[in-house]
DOKOLVO-554233 format. One record per residue (C-alpha): residue number from 1; x, z, y; residue in three letters. Coordinates in steps of 0.05 Angstrom, whole numbers, plus 32768, in hexadecimal, padded with zeros to 4 digits. Layout:
N
+-----+------+------+------+------+
|  nr |   px |   pz |   py | rest |
+-----+------+------+------+------+
| NUM |    X |    Z |    Y |  ALA |
...
+-----+------+------+------+------+
***
This chain:
197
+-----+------+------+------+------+
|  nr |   px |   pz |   py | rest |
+-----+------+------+------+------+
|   1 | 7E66 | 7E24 | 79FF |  UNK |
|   2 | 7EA6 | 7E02 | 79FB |  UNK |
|   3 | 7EAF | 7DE9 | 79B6 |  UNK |
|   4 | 7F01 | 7E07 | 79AB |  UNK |
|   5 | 7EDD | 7E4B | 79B8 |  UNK |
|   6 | 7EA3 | 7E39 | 7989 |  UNK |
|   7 | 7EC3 | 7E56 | 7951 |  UNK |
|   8 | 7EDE | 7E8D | 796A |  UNK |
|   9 | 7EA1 | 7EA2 | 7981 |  UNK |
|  10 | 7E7A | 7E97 | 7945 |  UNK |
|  11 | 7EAE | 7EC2 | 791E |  UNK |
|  12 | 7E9B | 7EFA | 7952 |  UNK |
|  13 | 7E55 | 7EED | 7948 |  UNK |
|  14 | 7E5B | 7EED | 78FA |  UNK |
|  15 | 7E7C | 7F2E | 7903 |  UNK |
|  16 | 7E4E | 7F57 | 793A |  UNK |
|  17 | 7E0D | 7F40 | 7917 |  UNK |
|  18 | 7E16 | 7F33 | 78CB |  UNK |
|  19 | 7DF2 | 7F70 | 78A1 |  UNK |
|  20 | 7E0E | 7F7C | 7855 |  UNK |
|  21 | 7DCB | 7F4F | 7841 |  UNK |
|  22 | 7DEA | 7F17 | 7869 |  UNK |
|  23 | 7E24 | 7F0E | 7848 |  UNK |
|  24 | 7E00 | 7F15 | 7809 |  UNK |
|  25 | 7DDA | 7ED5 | 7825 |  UNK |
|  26 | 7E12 | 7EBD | 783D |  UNK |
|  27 | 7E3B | 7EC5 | 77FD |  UNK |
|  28 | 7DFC | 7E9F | 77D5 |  UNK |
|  29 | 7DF0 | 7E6C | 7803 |  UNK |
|  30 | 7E48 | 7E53 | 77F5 |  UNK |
|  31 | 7E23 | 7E28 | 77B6 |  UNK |
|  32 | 7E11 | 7DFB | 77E6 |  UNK |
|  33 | 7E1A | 7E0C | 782A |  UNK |
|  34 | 7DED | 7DFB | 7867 |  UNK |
|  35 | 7DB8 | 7DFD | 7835 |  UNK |
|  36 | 7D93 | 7E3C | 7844 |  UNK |
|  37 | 7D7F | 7E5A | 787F |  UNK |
|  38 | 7DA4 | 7E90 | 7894 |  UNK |
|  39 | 7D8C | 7EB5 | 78C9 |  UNK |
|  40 | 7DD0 | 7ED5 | 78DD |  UNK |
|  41 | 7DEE | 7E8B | 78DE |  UNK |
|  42 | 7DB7 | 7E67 | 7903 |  UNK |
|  43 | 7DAF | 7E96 | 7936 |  UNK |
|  44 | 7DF8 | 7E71 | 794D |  UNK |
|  45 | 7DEB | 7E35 | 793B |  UNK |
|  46 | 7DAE | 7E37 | 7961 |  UNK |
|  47 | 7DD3 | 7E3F | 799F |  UNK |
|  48 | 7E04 | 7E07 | 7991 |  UNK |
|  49 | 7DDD | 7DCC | 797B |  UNK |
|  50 | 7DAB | 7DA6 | 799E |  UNK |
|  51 | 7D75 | 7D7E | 797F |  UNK |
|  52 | 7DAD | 7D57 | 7959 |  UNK |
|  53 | 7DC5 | 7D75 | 7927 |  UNK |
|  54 | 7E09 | 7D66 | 7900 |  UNK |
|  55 | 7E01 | 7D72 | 78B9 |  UNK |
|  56 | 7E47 | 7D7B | 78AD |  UNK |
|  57 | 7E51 | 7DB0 | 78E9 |  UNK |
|  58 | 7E13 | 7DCD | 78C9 |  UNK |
|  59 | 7E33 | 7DDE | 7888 |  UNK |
|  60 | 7E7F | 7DEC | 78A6 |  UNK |
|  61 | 7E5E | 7E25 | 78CF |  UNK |
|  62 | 7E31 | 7E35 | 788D |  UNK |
|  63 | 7E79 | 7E28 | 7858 |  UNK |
|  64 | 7EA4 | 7E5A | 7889 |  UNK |
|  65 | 7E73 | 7E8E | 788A |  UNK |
|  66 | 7E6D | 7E92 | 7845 |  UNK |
|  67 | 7EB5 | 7E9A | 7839 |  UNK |
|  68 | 7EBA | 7ECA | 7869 |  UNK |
|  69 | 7E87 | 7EF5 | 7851 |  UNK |
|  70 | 7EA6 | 7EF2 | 7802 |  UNK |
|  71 | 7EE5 | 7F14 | 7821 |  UNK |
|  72 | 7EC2 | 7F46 | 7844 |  UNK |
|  73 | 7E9E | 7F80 | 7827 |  UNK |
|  74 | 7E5E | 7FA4 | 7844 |  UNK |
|  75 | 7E87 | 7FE7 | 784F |  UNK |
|  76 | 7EB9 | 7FC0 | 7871 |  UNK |
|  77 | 7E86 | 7FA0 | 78A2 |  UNK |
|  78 | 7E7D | 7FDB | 78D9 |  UNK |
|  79 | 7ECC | 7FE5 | 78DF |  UNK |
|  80 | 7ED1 | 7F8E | 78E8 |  UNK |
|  81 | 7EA3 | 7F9D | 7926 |  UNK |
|  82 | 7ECD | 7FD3 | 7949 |  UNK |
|  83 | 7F13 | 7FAA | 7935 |  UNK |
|  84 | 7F2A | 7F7D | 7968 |  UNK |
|  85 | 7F22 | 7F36 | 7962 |  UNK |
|  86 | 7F50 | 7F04 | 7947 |  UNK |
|  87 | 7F94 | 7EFD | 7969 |  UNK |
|  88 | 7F8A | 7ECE | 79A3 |  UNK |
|  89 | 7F9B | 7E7C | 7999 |  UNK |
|  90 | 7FE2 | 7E66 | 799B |  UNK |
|  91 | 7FEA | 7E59 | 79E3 |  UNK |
|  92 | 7FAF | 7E89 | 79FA |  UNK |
|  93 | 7FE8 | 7EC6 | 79E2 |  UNK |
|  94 | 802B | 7ECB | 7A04 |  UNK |
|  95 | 805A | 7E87 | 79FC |  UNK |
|  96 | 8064 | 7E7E | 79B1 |  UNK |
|  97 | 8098 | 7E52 | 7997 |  UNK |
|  98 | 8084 | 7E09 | 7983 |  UNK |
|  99 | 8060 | 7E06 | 7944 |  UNK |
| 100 | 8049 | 7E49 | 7944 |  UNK |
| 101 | 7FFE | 7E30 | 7937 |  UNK |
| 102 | 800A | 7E1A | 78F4 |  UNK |
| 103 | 8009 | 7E67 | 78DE |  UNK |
| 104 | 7FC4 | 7E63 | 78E9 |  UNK |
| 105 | 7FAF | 7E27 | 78BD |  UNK |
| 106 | 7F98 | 7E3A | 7876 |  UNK |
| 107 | 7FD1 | 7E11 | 7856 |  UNK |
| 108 | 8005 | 7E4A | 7874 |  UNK |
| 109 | 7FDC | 7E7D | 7852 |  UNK |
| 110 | 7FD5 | 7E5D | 780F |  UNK |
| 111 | 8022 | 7E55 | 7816 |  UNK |
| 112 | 802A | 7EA2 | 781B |  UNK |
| 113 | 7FFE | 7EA6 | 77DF |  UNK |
| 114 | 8024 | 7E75 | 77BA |  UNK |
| 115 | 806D | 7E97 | 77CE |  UNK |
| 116 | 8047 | 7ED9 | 77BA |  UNK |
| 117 | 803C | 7EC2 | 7777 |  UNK |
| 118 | 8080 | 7EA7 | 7767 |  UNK |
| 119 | 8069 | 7E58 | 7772 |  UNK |
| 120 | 8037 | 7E4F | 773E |  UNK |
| 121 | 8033 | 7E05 | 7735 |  UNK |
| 122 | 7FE9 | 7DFF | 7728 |  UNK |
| 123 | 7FE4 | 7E27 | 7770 |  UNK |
| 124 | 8004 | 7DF1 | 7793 |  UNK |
| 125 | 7FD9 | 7DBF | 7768 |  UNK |
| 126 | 7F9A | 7DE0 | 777A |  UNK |
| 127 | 7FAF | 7DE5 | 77C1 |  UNK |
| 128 | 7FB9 | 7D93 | 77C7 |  UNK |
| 129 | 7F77 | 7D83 | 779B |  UNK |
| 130 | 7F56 | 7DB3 | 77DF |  UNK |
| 131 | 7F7C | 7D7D | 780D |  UNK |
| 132 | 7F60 | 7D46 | 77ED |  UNK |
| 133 | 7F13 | 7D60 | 77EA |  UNK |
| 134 | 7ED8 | 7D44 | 7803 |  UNK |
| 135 | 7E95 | 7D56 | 7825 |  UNK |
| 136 | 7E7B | 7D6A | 77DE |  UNK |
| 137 | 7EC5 | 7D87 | 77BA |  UNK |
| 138 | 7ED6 | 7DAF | 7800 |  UNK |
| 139 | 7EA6 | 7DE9 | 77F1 |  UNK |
| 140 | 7EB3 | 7DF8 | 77AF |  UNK |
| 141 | 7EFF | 7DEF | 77B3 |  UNK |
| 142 | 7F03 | 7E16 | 77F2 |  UNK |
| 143 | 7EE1 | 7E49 | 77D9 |  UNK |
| 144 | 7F15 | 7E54 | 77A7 |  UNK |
| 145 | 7F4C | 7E58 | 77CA |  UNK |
| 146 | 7F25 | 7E8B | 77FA |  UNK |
| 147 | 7F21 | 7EBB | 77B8 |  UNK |
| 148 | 7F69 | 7EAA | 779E |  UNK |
| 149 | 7F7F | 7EBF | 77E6 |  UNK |
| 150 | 7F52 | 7EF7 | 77F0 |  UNK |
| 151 | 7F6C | 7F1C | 77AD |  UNK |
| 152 | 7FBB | 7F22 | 77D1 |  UNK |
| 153 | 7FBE | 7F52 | 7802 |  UNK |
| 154 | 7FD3 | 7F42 | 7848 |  UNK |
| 155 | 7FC9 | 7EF6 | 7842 |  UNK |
| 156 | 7FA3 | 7EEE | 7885 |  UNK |
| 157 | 7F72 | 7EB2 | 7890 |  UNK |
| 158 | 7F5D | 7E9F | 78D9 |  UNK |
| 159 | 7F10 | 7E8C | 78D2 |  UNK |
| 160 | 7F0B | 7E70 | 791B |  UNK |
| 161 | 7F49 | 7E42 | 7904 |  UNK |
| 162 | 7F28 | 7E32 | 78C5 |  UNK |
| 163 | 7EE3 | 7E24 | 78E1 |  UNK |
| 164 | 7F03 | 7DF2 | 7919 |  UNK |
| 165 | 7F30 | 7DCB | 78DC |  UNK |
| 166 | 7EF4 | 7DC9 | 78B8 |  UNK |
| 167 | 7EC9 | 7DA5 | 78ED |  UNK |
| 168 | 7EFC | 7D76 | 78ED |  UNK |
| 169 | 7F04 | 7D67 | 78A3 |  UNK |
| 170 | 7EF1 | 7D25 | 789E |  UNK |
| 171 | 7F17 | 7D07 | 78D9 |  UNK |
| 172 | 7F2C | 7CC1 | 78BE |  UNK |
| 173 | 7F78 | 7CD9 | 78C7 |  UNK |
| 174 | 7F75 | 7D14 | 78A5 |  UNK |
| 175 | 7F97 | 7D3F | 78D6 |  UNK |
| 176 | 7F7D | 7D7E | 78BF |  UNK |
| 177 | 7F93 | 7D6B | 787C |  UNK |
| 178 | 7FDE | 7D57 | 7890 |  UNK |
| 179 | 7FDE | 7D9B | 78BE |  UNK |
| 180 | 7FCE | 7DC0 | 787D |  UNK |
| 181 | 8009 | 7D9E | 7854 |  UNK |
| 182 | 8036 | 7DB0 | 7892 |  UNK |
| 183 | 8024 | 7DF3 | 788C |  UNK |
| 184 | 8031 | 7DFB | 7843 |  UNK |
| 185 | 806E | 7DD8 | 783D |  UNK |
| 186 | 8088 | 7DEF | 787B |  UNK |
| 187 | 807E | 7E3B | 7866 |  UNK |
| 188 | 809B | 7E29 | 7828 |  UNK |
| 189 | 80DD | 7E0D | 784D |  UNK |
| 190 | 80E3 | 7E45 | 787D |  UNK |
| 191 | 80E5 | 7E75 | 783D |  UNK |
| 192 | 811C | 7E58 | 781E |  UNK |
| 193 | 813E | 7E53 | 784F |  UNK |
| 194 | 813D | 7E93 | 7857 |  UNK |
| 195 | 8151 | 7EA2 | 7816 |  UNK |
| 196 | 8190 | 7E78 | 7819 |  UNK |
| 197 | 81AA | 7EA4 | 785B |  UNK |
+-----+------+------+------+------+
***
């Protein structure tokens, strides 16, 4: 399996197979993820690693999971499996202007939530403490800005997108990092500009 398509594909997975009990697991296991064996989880993972196994691919898979199943309820679980999968890549779709992609990171959605909440300084504080987290900080700080962003309405988060930054979190550069920033202050620039028109 090619790995841009991993993630997509686990996000289908995660949504054909998990049972309200998984994401009660799932939603557990966020503490410290990778952890516990999940069934729903290593039944992927299973098919994607060899005898080597990468710790920290381990608990992305395990940390994106989890978030996904706190913003998802059991009810909601049989109409996720007849809803149609997330909106292709940028550059899979139709030709989308440059810079498009960045609408998928999570720093463009914790911009909307920000903007949504009249620019709370201790957002944007929180949001650049999540930037500057490591192996042990990501979870926890991650996994509150999942809950900040799932309690406003129509903030969207890609998972697949998510998953794939979060594989490469601790790339010496930091490029998933400085796409993040982008993001957020780019979101940020676009609305005022806006508002000055």
């Amino acid at each position: 399996m090619q790995a841009s398509s991993r993630e997509q594909a686990f996000m289908q997975y995660l949504r054909r197979r998990s049972e309200p009990a998984d994401l009660a697991k799932l939603r557990r296991a966020l503490g410290d993820p990778g952890q516990e064996v999940i069934p729903v989880v290593e039944g992927f993972l299973g098919r994607i690693q060899d005898e080597r196994e990468d710790r920290w691919e381990r608990t992305c898979y395990y940390l994106v999971a989890g978030l996904w199943a706190l913003t998802v309820s059991s009810s909601e679980l049989e109409q996720l499996r007849r809803q149609p999968e997330e909106e292709p890549e940028t550059g899979q779709a139709e030709k989308k202007p440059v810079g498009a992609g960045y609408r998928r990171t999570l720093g463009h959605a914790i911009a909307q939530l920000y903007l949504a909440r009249d620019q709370p300084k201790s957002l944007e504080q929180r949001f650049i403490a999540l930037l500057d987290a490591d192996e042990e900080q990501l979870p926890y700080r991650i996994r509150q800005m999942v809950q900040l962003l799932k309690s406003e309405e129509g903030i969207r988060i890609y998972w697949s997108e998510l998953l794939r930054d979060l594989l490469a979190w601790n790339s010496e550069r930091k490029p998933v990092q400085q796409k993040w920033a982008r993001a957020f202050y780019r979101t940020l620039a676009k609305e005022a500009e806006g508002e000055e028109e």
